[in-house]
PANU-566347 format. One record per residue: residue in three letters; x, y, z of N, C-alpha, C, CB in turn. Coordinates in steps of 0.1 Angstrom, whole numbers. Each point is the difference from the previous one (the first is absolute). Glycine has a CB too. Layout:
BEGIN
ATOM   code   neast   nnorth     nup   caeast   canorth    caup   ceast   cnorth     cup   cbeast   cbnorth    cbup
ATOM    ALA       X        Y       Z        X         Y       Z       X        Y       Z        X         Y       Z
...
REM end
This chain:
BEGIN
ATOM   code   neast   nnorth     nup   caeast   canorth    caup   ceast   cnorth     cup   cbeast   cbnorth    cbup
ATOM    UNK       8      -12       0       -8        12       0       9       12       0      -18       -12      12
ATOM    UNK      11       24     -15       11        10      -1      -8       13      11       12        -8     -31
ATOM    UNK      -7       10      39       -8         5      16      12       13      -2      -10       -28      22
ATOM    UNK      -1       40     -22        5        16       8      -2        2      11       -3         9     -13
ATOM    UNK      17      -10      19        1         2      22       1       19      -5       24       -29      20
ATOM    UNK     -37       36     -15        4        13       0       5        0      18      -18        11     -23
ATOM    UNK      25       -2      24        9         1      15      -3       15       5       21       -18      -6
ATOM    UNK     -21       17      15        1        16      11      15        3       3      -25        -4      16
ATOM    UNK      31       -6     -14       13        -4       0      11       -3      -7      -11        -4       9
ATOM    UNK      23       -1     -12       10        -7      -6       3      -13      11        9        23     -14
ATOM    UNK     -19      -32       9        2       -12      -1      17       -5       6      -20         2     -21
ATOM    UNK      25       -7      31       13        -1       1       0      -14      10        7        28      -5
ATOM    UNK      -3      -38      11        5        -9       6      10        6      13       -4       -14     -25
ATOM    UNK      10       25      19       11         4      12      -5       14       3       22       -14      -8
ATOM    UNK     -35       20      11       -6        10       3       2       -1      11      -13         3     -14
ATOM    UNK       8        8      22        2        -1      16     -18        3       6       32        12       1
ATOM    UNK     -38       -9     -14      -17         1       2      -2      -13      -1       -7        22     -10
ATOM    UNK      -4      -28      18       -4        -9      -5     -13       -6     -10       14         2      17
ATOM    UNK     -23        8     -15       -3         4     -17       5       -3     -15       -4        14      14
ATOM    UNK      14       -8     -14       12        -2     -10       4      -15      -3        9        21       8
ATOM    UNK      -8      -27       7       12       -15      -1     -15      -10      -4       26         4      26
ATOM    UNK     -39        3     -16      -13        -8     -10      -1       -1     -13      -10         7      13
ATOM    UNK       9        0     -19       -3         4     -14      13       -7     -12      -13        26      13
ATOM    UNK      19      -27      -5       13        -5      -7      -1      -15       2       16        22       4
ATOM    UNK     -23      -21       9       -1       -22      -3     -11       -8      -6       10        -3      21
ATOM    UNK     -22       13     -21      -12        -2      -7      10        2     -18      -26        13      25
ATOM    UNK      33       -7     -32       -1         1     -11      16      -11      -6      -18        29       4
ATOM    UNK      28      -33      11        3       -11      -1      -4       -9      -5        5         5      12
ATOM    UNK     -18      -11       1       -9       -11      -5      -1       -1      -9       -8        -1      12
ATOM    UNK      -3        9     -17      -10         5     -15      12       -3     -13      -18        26      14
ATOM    UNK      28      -23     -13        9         3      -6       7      -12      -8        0        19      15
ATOM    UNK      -2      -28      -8        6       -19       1     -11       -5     -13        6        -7      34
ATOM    UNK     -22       12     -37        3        -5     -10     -13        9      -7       14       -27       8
ATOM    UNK     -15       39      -2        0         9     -16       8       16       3      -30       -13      -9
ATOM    UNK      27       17      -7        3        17      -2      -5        7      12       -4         0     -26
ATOM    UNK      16        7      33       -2        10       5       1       14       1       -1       -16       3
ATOM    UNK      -7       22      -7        9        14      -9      -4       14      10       -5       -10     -32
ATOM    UNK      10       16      38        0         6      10       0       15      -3       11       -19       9
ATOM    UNK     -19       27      -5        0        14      -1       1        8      16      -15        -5     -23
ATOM    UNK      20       10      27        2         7      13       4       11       6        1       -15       0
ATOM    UNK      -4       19      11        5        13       1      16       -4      11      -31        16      -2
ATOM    UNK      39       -4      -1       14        -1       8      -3       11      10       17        -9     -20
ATOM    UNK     -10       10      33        1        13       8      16        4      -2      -21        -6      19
ATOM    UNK      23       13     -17       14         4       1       9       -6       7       -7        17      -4
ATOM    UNK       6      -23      20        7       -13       0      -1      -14      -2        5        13      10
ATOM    UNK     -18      -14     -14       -2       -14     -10      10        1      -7      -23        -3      -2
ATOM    UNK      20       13      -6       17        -3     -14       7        3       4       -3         3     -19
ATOM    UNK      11        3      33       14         0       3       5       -8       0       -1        11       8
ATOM    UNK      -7      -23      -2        7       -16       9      -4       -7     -13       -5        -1      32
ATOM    UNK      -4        6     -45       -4       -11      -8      16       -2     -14      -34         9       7
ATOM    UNK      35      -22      -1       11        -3     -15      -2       -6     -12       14        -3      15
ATOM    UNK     -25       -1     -12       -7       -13     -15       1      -14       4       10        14     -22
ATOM    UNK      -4      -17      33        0       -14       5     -12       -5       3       20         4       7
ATOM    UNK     -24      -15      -8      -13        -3       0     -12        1     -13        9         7      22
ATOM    UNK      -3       -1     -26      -10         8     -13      -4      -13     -10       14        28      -2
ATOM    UNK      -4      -36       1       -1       -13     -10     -14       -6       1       24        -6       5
ATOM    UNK     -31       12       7      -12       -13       2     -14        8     -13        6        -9      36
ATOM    UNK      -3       22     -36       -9         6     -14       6       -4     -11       -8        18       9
ATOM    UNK      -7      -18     -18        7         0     -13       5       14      -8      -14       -21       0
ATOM    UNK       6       31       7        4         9      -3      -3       12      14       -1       -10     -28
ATOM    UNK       5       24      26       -5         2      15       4       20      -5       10       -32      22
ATOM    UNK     -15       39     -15        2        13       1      -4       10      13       -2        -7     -22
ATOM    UNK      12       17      23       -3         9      15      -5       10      -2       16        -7      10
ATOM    UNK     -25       14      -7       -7        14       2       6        4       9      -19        -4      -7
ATOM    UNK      29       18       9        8         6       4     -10       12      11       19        -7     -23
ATOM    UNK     -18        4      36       -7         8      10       7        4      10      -18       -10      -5
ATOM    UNK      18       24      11        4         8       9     -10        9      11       17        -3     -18
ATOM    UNK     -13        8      24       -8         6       6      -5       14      -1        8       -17       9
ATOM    UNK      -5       22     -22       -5        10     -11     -13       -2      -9       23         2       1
ATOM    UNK     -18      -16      -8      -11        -6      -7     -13       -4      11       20        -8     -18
ATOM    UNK     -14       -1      28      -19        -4       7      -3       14       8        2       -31       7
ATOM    UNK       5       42      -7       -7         9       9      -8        7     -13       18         5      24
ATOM    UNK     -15       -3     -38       -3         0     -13     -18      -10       2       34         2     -13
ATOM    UNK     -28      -16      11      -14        -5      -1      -7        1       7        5       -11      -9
ATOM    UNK      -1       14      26      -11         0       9     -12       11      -1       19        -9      14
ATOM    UNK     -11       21     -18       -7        12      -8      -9       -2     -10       18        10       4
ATOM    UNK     -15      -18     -13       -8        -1     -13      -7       -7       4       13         4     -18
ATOM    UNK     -17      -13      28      -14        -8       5      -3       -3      16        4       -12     -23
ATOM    UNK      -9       24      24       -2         3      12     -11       -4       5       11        16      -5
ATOM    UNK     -21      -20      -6      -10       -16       8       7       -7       2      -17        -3     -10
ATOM    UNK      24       -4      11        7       -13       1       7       -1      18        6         0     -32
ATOM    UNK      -7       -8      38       11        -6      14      15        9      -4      -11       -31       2
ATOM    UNK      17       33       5       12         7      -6       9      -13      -2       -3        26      12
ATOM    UNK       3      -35      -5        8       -12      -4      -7       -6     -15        6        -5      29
ATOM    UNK     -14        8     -37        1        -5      -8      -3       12     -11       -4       -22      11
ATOM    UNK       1       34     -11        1        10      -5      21        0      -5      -28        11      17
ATOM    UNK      37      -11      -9        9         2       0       6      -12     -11       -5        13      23
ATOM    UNK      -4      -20     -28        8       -13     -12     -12        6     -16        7       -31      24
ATOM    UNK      -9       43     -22       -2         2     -13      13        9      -7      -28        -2       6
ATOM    UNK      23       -3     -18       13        -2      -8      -2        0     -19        9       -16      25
ATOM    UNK     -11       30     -26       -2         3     -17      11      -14      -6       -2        36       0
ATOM    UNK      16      -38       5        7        -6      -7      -3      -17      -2       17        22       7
ATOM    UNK     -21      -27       8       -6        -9       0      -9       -6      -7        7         7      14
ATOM    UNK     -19        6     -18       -9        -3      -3      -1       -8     -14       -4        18      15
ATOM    UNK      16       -5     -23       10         1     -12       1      -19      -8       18        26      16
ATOM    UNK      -7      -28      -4        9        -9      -2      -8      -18       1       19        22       9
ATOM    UNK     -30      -19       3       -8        -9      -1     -13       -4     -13        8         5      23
ATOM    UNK     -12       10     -31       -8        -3     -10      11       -5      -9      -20        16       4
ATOM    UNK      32      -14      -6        8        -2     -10       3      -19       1       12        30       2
ATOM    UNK     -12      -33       6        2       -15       6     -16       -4      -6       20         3      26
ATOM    UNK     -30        1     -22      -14        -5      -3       0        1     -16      -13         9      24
ATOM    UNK      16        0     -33        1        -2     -12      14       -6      -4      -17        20      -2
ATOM    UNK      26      -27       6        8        -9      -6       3      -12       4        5        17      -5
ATOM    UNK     -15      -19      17        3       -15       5     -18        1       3       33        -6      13
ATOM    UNK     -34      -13     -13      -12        -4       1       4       -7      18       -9        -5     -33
ATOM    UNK       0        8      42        2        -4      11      -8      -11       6        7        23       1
ATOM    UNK      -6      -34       3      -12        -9       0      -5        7      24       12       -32     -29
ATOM    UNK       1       39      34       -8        -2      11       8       18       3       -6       -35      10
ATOM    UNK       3       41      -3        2        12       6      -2       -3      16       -8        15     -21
ATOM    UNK      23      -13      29        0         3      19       2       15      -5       14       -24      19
ATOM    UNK     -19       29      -7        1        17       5      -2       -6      15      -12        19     -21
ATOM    UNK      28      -17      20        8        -1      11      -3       11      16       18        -9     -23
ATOM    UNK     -22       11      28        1         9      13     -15        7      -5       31         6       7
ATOM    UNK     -40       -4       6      -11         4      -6      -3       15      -6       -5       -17      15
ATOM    UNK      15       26     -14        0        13      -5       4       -4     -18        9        14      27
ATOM    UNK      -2      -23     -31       -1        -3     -13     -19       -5     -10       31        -9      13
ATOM    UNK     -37        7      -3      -13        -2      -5      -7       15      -9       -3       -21      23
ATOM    UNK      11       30     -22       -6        10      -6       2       -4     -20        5        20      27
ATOM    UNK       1      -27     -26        7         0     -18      -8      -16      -3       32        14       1
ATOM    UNK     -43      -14       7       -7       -18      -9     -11        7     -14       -5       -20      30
ATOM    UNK       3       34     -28       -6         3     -13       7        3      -9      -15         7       9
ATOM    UNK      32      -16      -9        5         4     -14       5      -11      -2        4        21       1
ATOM    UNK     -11      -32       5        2       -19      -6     -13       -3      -4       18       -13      18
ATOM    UNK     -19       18     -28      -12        -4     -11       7       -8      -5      -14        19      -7
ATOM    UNK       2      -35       5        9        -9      -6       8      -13       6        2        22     -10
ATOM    UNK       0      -17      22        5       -13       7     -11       -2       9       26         3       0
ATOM    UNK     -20      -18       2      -12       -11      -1      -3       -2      17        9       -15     -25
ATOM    UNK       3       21      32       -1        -4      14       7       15       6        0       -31      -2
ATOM    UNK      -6       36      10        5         9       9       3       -3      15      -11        14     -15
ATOM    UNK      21      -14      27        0        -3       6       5       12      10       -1       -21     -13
ATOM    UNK      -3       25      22       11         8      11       6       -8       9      -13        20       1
ATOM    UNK      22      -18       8        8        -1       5       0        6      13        7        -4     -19
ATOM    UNK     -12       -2      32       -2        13      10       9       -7      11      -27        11      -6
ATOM    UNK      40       -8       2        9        -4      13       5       13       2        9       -25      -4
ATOM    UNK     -11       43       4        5         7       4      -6        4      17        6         3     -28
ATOM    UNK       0        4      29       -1         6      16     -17        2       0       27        16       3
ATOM    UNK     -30       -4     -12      -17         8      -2      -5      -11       6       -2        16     -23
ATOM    UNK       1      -30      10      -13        -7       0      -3       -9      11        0         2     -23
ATOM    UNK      14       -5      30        3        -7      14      -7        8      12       25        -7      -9
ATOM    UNK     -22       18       8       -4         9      12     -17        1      -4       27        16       5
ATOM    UNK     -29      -14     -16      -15         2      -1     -11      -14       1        8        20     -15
ATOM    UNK       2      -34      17       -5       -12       3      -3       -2      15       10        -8     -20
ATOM    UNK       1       11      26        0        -1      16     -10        9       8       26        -5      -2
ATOM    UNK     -25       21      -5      -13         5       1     -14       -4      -2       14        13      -3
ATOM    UNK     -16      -16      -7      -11        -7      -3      -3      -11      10        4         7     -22
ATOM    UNK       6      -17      22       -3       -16      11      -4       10      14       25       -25      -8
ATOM    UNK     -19       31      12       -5        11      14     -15        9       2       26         2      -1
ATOM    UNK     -31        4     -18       -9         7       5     -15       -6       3       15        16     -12
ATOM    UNK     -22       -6      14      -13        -4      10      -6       14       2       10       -20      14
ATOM    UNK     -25       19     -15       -7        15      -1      -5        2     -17       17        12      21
ATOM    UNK     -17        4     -17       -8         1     -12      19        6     -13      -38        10      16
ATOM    UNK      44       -7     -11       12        -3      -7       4      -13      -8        5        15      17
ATOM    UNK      -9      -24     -12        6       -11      -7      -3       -4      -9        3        -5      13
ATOM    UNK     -17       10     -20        4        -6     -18       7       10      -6      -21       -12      -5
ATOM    UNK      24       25       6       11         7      -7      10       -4       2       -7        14       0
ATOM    UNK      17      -22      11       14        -1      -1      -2       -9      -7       10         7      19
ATOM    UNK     -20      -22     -13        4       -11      -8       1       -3     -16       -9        -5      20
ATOM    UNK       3       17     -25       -1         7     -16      13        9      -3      -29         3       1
ATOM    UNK      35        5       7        7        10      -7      16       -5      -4      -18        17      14
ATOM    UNK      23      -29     -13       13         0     -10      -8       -3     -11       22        -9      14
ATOM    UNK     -30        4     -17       -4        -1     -17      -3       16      -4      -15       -27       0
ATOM    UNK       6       33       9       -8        15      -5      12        5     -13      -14        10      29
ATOM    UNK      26      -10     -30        4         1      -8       1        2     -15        1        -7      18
ATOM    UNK      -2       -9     -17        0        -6     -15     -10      -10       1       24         2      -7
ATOM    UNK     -31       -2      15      -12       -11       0     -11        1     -16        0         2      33
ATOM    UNK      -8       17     -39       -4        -6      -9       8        0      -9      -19         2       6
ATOM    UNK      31        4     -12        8        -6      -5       4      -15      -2        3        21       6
ATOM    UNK       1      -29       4        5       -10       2     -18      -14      -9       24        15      30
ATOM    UNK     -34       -5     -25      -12       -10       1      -5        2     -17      -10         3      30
ATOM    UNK      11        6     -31        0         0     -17       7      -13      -7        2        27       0
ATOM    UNK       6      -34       3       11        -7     -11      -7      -14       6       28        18      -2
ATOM    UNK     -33      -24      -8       -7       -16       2      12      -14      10      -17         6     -31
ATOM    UNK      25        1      34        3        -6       8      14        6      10      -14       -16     -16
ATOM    UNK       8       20      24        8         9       7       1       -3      13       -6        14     -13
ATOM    UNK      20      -19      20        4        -7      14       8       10       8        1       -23     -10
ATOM    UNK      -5       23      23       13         2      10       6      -12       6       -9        20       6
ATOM    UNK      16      -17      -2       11       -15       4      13       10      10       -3       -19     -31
ATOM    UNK       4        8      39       12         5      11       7      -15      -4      -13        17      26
ATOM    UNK      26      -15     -29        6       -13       3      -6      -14       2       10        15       8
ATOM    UNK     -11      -14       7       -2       -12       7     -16      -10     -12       11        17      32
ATOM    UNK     -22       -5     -36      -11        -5      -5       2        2     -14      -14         4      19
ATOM    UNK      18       -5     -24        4         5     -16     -16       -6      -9       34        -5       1
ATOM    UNK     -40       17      -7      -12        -8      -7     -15        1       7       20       -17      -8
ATOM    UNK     -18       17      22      -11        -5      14     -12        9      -4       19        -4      22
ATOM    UNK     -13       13     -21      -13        12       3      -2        8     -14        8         6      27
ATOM    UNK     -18       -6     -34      -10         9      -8      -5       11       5       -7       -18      -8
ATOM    UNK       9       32       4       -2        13       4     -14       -1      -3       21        12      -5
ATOM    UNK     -34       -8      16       -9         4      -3      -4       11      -7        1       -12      14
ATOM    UNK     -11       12     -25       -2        15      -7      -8       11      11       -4       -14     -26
REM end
């Protein structure tokens, strides 16, 4: 199969995030026996410490170059948005991922870290969408949720999707997945 890991990250094995060292063993795995072609964002010491080691496991792979110029940039330009996910928009991204959708045929799309779920309206075409919710956000908004009670609690237990949820519910088949459940859970519309 030939699978797009979009990343919030650079994917690395020797990261010191563990986000990063995730994302890099999920596309390990994946990697053993199909295409994995990687699109992602870098921070400025992501690519310090990044040398290309590791990189073998894509078939092909690319970095979207971010600072803290640029996300104070995007946070501005979408000011609906969480600022943790406001802060991963990205004209160039946007760019470089339609450029990938018109030259490769993709049979599955991960969007890696749930702030990446804003770009599933530009995988027209693939057959499977998946997210990926091993970041911090969608952790903390699970443990909240297992805790709430009152009249609060159907908003938390809703709000890591509020997101990209109708985004995500538009696409005939559209998953979240943490790791451990890969596949488990179907987003409600």
């Amino acid at each position: 199969m030939q699978i797009l890991f979009l990343s919030a990250h650079l994917p690395s094995s020797r990261a010191q995030q563990g986000g990063q060292k995730t994302s890099y063993h999920i596309c390990e795995f994946l990697g053993r026996r199909h295409d994995i072609h990687l699109l992602c964002f870098g921070t400025e010491n992501e690519l310090a410490a990044f040398d290309g080691q590791g990189m073998e496991i894509f078939h092909c792979w690319d970095i979207v170059k971010v600072n803290q110029w640029t996300r104070f940039r995007a946070a501005l330009s979408s000011p609906h948005l969480p600022l943790s996910v406001a802060v991963r928009s990205s004209n160039t991204f946007r760019r470089k991922l339609r450029h990938r959708m018109q030259t490769h045929r993709f049979d599955v799309a991960i969007l890696d870290h749930t702030a990446m779920w804003r770009y599933v309206n530009e995988l027209a075409g693939v057959a499977l969408c998946g997210g990926s919710a091993h970041d911090v956000l969608s952790q903390l908004w699970e443990r909240r949720a297992s805790h709430a009670a009152g009249k609060w609690s159907g908003l938390i237990r809703h709000s890591p999707s509020a997101v990209s949820s109708p985004a995500m519910t538009r696409k005939s088949s559209a998953y979240r997945w943490r790791p451990s459940d890969f596949f488990s859970r179907r987003l409600e519309p």
